[in-house]
C-alpha positions in Angstrom: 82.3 -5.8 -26.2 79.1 -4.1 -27.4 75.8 -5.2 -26.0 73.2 -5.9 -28.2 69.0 -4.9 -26.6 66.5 -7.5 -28.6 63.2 -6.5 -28.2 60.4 -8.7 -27.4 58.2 -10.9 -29.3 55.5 -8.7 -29.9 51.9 -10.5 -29.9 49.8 -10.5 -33.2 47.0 -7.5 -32.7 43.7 -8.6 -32.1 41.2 -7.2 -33.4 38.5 -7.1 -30.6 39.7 -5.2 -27.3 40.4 -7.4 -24.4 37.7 -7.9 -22.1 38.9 -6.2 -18.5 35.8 -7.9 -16.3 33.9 -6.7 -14.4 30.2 -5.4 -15.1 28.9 -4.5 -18.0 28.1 -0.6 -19.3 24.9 -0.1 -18.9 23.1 1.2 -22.0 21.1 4.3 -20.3 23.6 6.1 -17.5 21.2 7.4 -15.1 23.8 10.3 -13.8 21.2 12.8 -12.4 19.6 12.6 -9.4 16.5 14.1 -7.6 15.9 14.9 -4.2 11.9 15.2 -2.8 10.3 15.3 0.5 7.3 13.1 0.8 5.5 12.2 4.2 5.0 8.8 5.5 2.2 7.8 3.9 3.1 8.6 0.5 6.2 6.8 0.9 4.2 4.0 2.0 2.1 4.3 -1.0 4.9 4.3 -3.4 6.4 1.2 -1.9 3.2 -0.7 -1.7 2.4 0.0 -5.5 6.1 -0.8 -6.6 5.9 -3.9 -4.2 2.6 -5.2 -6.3 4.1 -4.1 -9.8 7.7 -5.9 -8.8 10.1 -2.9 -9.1 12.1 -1.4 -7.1 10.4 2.4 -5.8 12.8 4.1 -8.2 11.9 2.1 -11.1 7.8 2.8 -10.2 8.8 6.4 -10.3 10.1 6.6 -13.4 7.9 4.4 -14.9 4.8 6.5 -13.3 6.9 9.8 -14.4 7.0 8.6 -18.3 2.8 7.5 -17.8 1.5 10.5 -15.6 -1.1 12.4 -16.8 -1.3 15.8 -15.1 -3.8 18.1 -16.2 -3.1 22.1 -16.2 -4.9 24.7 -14.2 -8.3 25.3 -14.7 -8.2 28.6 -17.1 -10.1 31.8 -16.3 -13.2 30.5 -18.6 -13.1 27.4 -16.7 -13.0 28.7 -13.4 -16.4 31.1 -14.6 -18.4 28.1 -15.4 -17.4 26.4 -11.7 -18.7 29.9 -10.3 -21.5 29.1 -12.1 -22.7 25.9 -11.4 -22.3 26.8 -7.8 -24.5 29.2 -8.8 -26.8 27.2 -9.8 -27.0 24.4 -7.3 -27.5 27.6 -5.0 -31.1 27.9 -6.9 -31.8 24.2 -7.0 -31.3 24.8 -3.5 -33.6 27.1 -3.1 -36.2 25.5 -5.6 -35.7 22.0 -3.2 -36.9 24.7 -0.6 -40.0 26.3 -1.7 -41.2 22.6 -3.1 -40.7 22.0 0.5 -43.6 25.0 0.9 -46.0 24.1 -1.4 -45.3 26.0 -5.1 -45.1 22.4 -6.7 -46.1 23.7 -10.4 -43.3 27.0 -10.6 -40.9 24.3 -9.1 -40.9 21.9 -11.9 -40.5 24.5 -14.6 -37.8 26.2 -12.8 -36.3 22.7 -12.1 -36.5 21.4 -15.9 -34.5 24.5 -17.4 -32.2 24.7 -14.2 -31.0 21.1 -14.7 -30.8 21.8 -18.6 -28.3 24.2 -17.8 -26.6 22.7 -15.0 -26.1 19.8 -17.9 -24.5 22.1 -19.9 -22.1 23.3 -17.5 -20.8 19.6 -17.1 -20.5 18.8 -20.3 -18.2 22.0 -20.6 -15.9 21.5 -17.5 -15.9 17.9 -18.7 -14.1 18.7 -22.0 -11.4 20.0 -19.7 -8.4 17.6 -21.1 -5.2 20.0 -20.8 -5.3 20.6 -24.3 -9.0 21.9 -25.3 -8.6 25.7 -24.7 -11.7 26.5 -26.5 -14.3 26.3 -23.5 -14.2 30.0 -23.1 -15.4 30.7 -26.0 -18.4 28.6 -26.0 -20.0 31.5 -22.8 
């Protein structure tokens, strides 16, 4: 007597895969992570602004991360023209003083070419937008 094995009706293939469940892939894996240290009332702040935008914290984070605007470090040239406008409101200070005594005429000369330059400055530390460089070369 011989025994005879049959396989099994096999199933016609499909041609999508079978759905297993469960939750979906998500299309951006998030897979690295980033530990800072933060006192209390920044972590208040971050959960107060993500509480008003309706996000979770993390979300604000990432979403202020992507939108932040940091400017670099003031350059060399830069950091001249703040020495001198403090420079300069040193002599306004010292003009305000001697108006104070009595020179009234010198002091409004001094005063109209003091605040010419002092409008200068400005407008040069003002151009500071991280990627205008050529300050220094305006001195």
């Amino acid at each position: 007597m011989t025994t005879v094995l049959r396989k099994p009706p096999q199933k016609p293939a499909l041609s999508r895969p079978k759905n297993k469940g469960g939750r979906p892939k998500a299309k951006v894996r998030r897979d690295q992570t980033l530990r800072i240290r933060i006192n209390a009332t920044e972590l208040f702040l971050v959960k107060t602004k993500a509480r008003e935008a309706g996000m979770r914290a993390s979300t604000w984070i990432r979403q202020a991360a992507k939108g932040a605007r940091i400017a670099p470090r003031w350059t060399p040239e830069q950091m001249e023209l703040l020495r001198m406008l403090a420079g300069m409101a040193n002599n306004l200070n010292q003009l305000a003083k001697q108006a104070n005594s009595g020179k009234l005429l010198f002091i409004v000369r001094s005063c109209v070419s003091l605040l010419a330059e002092i409008d200068d400055t400005l407008k040069k530390l003002n151009n500071h937008d991280g990627q205008d460089r050529e300050i220094g070369k305006e001195l």
